[in-house]
C-alpha atoms as one frame of an Amber mdcrd trajectory, in Angstrom:
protein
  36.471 -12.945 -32.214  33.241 -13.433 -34.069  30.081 -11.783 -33.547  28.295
 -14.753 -31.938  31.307 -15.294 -29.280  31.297 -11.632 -28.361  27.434 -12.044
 -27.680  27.906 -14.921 -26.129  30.959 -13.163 -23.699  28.553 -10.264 -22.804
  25.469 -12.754 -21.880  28.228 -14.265 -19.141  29.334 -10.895 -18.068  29.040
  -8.825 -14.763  28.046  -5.712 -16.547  25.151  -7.822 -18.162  24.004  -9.934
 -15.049  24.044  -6.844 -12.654  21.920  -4.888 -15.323  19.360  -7.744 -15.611
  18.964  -8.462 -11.889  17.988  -4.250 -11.296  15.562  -5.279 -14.274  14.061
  -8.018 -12.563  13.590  -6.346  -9.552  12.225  -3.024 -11.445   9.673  -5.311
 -12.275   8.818  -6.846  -9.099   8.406  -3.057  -8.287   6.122  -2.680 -10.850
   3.653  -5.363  -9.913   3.879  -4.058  -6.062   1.314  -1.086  -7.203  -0.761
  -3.426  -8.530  -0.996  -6.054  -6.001  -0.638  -4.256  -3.068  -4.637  -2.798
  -2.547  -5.459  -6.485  -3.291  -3.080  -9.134  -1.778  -2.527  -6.252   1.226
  -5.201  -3.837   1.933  -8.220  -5.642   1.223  -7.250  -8.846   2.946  -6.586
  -7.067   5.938 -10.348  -4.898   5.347 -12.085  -8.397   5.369 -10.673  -9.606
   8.282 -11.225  -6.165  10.067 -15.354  -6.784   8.686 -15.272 -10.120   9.780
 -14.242  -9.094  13.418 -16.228  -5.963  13.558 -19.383  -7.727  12.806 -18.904
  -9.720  16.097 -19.634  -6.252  18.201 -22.509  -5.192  16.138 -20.568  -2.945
  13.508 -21.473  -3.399   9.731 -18.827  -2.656   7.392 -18.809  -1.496   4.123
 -15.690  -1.834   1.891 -15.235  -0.147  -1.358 -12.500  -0.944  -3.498 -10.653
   0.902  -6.979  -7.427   0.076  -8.568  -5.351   2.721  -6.424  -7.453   2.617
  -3.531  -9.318   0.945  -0.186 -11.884   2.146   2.109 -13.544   0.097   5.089
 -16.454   2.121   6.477 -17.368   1.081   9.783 -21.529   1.609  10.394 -23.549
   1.442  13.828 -27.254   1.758  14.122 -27.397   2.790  10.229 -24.445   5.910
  10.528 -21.033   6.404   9.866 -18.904   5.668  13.078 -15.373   5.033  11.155
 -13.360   6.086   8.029 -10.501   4.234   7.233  -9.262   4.614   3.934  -5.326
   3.672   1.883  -4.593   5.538  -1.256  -2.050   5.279  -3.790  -0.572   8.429
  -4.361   1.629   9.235  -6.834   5.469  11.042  -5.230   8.070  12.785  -7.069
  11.420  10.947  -6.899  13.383  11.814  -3.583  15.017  10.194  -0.705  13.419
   9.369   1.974  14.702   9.772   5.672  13.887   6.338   6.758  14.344   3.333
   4.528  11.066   3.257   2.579  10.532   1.331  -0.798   8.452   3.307  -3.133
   5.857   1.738  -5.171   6.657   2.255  -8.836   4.337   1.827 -11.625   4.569
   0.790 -15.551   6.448   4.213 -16.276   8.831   4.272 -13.531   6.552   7.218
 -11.157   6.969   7.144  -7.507   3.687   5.821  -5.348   3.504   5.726  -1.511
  -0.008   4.319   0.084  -1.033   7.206   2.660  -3.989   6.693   4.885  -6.526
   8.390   4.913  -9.701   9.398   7.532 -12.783  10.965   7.339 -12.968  12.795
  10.446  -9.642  14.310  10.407 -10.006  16.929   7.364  -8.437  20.259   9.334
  -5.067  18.330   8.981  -3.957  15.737   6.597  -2.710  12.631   8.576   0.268
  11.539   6.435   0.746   8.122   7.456   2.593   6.030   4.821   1.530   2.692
   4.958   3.607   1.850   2.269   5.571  -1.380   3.231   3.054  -3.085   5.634
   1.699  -6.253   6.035  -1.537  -7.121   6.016  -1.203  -7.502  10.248   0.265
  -4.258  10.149  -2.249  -2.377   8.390  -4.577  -4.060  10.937  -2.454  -2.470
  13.672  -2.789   0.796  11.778  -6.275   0.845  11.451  -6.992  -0.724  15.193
  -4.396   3.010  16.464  -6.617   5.437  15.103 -10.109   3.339  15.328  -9.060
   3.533  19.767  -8.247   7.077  18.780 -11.569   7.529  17.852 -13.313   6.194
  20.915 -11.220   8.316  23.088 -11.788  11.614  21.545 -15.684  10.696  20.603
 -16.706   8.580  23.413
């Protein structure tokens, strides 16, 4: 069989479809740590803003490449801190089915929330796989939290 047909035979084979399809989806992996503060977290921040504004709230939302924070102010102070980060994992299973974030390089990323007012004890709440409604949800749990321990 000549070179070209044995190419050819490969292209069509199992062995080379399965190993293209894990590269595609490597890929779509790849672009989830890059898209997921923008198409995710800050969609669901503006509409958060937009709503808060309504009950006399201003909101302030800063914005980096691996990170989101929506700071809710009343009568010029602080009242909320609400804020997603990127952080990078080491590889390891996970208990429930969660789908790491992976970047360029192939590292491990899980978006953790984090607040202000909680800095005894790290809240640990992977946020990883939401939608942008259930980020909202997220932030709208510990936001009533907050009323009912301050208020």
């Amino acid at each position: 069989m000549s070179d070209w047909k044995r190419t050819l035979e490969h292209l069509f084979s199992d062995e080379y479809r399965d190993r293209f399809k894990k590269k595609q989806e490597e890929r779509k992996e790849k672009l989830r740590l890059k898209q997921f503060v923008t198409e995710v977290v800050e969609p669901a921040f503006e509409e958060i803003a937009e709503a808060l504004g309504e009950y006399d709230r201003d909101v302030e939302i800063q914005t980096g490449k691996n990170s989101a924070v929506i700071r809710v102010m009343h009568k010029g102070k602080e009242e909320f801190y609400f804020g997603v980060k990127i952080k990078p994992y080491g590889e390891r299973k996970f208990m429930f089915p969660v789908m790491p974030i992976r970047d360029e390089s192939g590292q491990t990323y899980r978006a953790i929330v984090h607040l202000k007012e909680v800095k005894e004890r790290q809240v640990e709440h992977d946020v990883t796989n939401y939608t942008r409604s259930e980020l909202i949800d997220a932030f709208l749990f510990y936001y009533r939290r907050h009323f009912e321990w301050r208020h």
